[in-house]
N, C-alpha and C positions, 0 to 999 in steps of 0.2 A: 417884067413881061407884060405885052398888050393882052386887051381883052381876047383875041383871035389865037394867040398862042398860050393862052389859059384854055381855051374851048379845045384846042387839039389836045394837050396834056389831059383834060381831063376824058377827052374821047378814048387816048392812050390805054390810062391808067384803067378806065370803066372795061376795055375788051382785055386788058390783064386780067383784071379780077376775074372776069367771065370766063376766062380759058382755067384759072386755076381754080376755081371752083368746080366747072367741068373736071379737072383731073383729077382734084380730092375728091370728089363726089365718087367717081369712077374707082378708084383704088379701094375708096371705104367700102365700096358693095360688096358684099356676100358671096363667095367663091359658089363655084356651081355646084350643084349637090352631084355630091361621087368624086369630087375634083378633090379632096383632102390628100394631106399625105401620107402616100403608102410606102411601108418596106415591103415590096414583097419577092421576086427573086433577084430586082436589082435593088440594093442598098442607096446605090449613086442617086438615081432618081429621084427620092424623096428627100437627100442633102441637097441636092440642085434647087428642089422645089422649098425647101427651109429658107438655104439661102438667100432667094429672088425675093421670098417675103420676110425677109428682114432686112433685105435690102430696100423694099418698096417703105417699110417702115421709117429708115433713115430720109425717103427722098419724102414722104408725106411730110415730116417735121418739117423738112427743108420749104414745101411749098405752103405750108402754112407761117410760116419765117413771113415768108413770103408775100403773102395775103395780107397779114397784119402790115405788111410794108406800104402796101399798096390802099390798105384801106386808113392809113393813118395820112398818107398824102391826101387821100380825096376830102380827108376832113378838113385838114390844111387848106385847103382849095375853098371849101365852106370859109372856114373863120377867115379869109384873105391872109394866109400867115404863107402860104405856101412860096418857097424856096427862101424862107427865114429856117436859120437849123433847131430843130427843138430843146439844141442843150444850151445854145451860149446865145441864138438867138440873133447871131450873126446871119449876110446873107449865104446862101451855099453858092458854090460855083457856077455859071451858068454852062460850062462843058459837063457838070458833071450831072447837071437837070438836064441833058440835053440827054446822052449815054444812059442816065435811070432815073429816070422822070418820079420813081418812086422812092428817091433820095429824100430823107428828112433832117438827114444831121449833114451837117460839113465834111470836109477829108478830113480836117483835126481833130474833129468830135467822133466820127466814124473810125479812127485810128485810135483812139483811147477804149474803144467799145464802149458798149450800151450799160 
């Protein structure tokens, strides 16, 4: 990649981070006082309300997955290693930098998992 499509990638990547920080930020805060959950003569209600935050829990992990994804490419982008895969060191595909810019491993490094 040219210097000009390093500066978009890294423009990319920096308003990623900044949206998902906004969203973890956002989920982490402190439910409103009185907003806890209640049983009181509907039961359903506060399974509903268990539910959503357990499910908010699954989707924080997810964008913190996430974040790390995103913050390990910018450093890539620092060391000039960026769209080298971190495990074998090969280059990564340039369709597949193009679709998630915050790809660090290859398709065949990324199929063996982390």
């Amino acid at each position: 990649m040219d210097a000009p499509e390093l500066a978009e990638v890294e423009r990319l990547l920096r308003e990623r981070q900044e949206a998902l920080t906004t969203r973890i930020t956002g989920m982490a805060a402190a439910p409103e006082r009185g907003s806890g959950i209640g049983f009181g003569k509907r039961i359903g209600d506060g399974t509903t309300e268990a539910v959503r935050r357990l499910t908010e829990v699954g989707v924080g992990g997810s964008l913190e997955l996430s974040q790390a994804r995103v913050a390990r490419a910018l450093e890539k982008l620092d060391e000039g290693t960026y769209g080298l895969c971190d495990r074998c060191g090969e280059p990564i595909a340039e369709a597949r930098l193009k679709a998630a810019p915050e790809s660090v491993l290859c398709i065949a490094c990324a199929r063996l998992g982390r």
